[in-house]
N, C-alpha and C positions, 0 to 999 in steps of 0.2 A: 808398078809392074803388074800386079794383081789385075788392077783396073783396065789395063791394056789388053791385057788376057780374055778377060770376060768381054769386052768391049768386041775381040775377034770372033769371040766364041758364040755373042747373039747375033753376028751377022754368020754366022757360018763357017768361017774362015779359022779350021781347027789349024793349019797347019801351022798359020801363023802363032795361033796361044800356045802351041806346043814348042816352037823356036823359042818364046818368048819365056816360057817357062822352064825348058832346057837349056837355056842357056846359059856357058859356064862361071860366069860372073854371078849370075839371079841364083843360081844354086851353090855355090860360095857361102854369098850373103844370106841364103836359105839356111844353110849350114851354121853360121855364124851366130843369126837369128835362133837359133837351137840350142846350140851351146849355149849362148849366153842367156836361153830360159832357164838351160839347165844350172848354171851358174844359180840365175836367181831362187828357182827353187830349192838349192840346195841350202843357200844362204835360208831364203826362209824358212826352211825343215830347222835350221841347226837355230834358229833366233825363237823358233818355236819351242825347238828340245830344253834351251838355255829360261824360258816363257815359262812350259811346264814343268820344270826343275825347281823353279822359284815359287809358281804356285802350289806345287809338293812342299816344299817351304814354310810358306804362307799359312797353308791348308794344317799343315802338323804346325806354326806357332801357332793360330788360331784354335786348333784344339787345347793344345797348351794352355792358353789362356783360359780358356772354358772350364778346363780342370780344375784351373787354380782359382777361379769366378767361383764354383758350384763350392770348391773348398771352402773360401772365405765367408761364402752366403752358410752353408755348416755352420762354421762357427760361429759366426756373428747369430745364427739362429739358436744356437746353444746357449749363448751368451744372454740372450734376449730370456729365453727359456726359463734359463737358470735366474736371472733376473726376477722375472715372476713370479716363479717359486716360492721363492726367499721372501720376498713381497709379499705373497699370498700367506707365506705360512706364519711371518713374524703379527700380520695381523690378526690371525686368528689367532698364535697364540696371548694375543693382547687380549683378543674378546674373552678367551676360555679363562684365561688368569681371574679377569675381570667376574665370569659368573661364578670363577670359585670362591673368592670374596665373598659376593655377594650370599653363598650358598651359605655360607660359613656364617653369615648374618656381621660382615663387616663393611660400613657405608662408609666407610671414610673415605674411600679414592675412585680416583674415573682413571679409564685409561686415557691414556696420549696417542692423541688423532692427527692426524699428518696425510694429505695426498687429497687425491676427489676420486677416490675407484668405492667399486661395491662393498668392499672391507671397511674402509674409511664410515660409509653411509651407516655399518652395523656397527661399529663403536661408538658411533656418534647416538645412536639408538638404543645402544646397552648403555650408555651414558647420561643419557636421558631419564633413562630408566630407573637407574641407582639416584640417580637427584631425586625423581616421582618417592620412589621409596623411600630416602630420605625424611622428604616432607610427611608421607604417613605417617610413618615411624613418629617423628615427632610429635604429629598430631596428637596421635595417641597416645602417647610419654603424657602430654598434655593432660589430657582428658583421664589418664590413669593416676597423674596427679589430683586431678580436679574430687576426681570420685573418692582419692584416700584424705583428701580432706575434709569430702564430705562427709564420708564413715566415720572419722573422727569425729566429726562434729556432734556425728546422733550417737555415737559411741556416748562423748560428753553431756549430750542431750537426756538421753535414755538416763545417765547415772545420777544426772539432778533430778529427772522426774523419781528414780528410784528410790532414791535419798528424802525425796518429796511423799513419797507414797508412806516410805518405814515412819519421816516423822506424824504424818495425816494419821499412819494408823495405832500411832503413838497415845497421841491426843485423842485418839477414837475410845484406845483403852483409857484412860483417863476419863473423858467424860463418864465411859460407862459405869467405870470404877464411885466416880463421883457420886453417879444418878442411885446406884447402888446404895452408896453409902446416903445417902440423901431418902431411898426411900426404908432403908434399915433405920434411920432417925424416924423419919415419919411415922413409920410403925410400934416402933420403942414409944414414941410420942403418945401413940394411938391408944398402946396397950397401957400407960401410966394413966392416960387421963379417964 
């Protein structure tokens, strides 16, 4: 009908697209055509409202969810956190334990080393360390031994030669006593002959 319209309307012939378009049937179905857009848009409006209803929905679970997300990442952050801590702090107090020992001048024990983190590396280091010092220590136990044996020794050395010297200057008096008496004869001798 359209097409017939226009069709009249490029040759000139308004009166006919105007019959054509006024007429009560074309304007009916004109009508009809209307309504039933209206129809459709309404329907769409309300499929839409029922659309953005759902997406308000949607949009507030999804925050929801986000809430409880950012919650759980919290805790699991605390937890993690808190993990650490404890972590951090049990090995230090291993190391400190460990230098009071050692302060104390007691080698007997190392700490107990467990995990691969930075902490681990320094016990493993203060541990090293108390062995090193161990072996010092002993060395010189060693060598402090060695020397009080040798003190001994010239201790005992020194009291024979001492022993040595009173008898030498024993027999020193003596001979002198001797040559004395030897040249007290002599002279007796001297003086009789």
């Amino acid at each position: 009908v359209n097409n017939d319209a226009l069709e009249f309307s490029k040759k000139n012939d308004i009166d006919s697209a105007v019959r054509i378009v006024l007429d009560p049937e074309i304007v009916a179905l004109q009508a009809e055509r209307e309504r039933l857009i209206d129809v459709f848009l309404d329907r769409q409006i309300a499929h839409l409202g029922q659309y953005k209803g759902r997406a308000a929905a949607d949009v507030s679970e999804a925050k929801r969810m986000l809430v409880m997300l950012i919650v759980l990442a919290g805790i699991v952050g605390l937890g993690a956190a808190s993990w650490m801590i404890v972590s951090i702090s049990r090995g230090l107090r291993k190391a400190l334990d460990l230098s009071k020992r050692v302060a104390d001048g007691d080698l007997s024990e190392t700490a107990e080393v467990s995990g691969r983190d930075e902490i681990t590396a320094l016990l493993e280091s203060a541990n090293a360390m108390v062995l090193k010092l161990r072996e010092i220590v002993g060395g010189v136990t060693s060598v402090a031994r060695d020397v009080s044996s040798g003190s001994a020794q010239m201790a005992a050395t020194s009291e024979e030669l001492s022993q040595g010297a009173n008898e030498q200057a024993s027999a020193t008096e003596q001979a002198s006593a001797s040559v004395e008496q030897m040249a007290a004869n002599i002279k007796q001798a001297a003086d009789n002959a």
